[in-house]
C-alpha positions in Angstrom: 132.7 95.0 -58.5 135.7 92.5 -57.3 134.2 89.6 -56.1 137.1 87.7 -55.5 137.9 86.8 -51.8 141.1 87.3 -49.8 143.9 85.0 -50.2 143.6 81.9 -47.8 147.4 83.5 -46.2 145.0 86.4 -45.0 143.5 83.6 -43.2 146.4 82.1 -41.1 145.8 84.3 -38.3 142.3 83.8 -37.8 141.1 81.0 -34.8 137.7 79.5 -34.4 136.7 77.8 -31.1 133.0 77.2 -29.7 131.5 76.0 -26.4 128.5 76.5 -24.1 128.2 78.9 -21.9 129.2 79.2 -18.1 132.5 81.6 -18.6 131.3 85.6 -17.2 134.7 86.7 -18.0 134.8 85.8 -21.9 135.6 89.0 -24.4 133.7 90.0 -27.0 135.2 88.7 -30.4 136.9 91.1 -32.5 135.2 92.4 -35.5 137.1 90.1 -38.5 137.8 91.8 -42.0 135.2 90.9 -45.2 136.7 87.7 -46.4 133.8 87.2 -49.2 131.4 90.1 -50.9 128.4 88.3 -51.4 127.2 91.1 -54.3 126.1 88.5 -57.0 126.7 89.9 -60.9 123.4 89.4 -62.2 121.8 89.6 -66.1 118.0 90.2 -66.8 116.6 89.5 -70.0 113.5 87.6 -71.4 113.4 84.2 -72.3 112.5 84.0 -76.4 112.0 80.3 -77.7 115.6 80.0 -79.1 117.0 79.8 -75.7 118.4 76.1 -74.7 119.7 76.7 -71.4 120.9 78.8 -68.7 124.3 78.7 -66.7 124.2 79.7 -63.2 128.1 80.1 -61.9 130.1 81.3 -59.1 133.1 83.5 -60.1 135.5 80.4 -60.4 134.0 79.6 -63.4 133.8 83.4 -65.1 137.4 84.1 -63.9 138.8 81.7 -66.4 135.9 81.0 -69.2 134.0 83.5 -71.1 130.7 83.4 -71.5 130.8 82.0 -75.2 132.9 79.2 -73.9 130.6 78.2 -71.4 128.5 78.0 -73.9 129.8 76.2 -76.1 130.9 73.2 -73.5 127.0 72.7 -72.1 125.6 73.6 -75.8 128.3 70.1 -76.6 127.9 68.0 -73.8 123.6 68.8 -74.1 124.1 67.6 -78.1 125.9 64.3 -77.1 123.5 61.1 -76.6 122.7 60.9 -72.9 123.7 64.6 -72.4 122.2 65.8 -69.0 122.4 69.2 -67.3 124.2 67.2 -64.4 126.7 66.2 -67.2 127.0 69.4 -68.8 127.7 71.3 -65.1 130.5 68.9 -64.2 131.8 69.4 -67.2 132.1 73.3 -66.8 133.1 72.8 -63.2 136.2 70.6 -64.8 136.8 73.1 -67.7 137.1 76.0 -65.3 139.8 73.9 -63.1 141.5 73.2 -66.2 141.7 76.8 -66.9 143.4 77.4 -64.1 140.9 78.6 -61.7 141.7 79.0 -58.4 138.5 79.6 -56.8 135.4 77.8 -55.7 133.5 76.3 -58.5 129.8 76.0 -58.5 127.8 75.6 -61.7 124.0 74.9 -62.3 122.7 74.2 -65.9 118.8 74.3 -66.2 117.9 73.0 -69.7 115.0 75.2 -70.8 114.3 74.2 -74.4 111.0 72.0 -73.4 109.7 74.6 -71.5 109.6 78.0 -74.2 108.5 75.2 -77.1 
């Protein structure tokens, strides 16, 4: 499925405005196109005591990285001293926009290793 959403041009055309109540004679809005589809990809598998980590993501991030690359920058950032989850998803969020993403980007890293031990 294309989850990408319409260009922000699609956009220009479209008004907001709110208030309270009082005006009888106000129209019923008209029915706006699907800017976003809100159908999440999503992967089951179990958890075996190898696994470090897992990436959640929003499509800015898969549009430009693959999966292995992903990877690899939270698998780098997690090996450094310090290395936090926090770290490692900021990280990602600035290797997507580096890539050239042009889309929202939203990453969670939940560190799992001290949990399957």
């Amino acid at each position: 499925c294309d989850q990408r959403a319409t260009p922000r041009s699609a956009m220009s055309n479209v008004s907001c405005c709110s208030g309270t109540g009082g005006d009888s004679s106000k129209q019923p809005e008209p029915k706006l196109p699907e800017l976003l589809l809100a159908e999440p990809t999503v992967a089951e598998r179990e958890l075996h005591p190898d696994d470090q980590f897992i990436i959640m993501g929003c499509d800015g991030v898969w549009d430009v990285l693959s999966d292995q690359q992903a990877c690899d920058c939270v698998r780098g950032v997690l090996s450094q001293a310090g290395g936090s989850p926090k770290a490692a998803a900021k990280k990602l969020v600035g290797d997507a926009y580096t890539a050239g993403s042009l889309d929202n980007i939203s990453v969670v890293v939940a560190v799992l290793q001290h949990y399957l031990s």
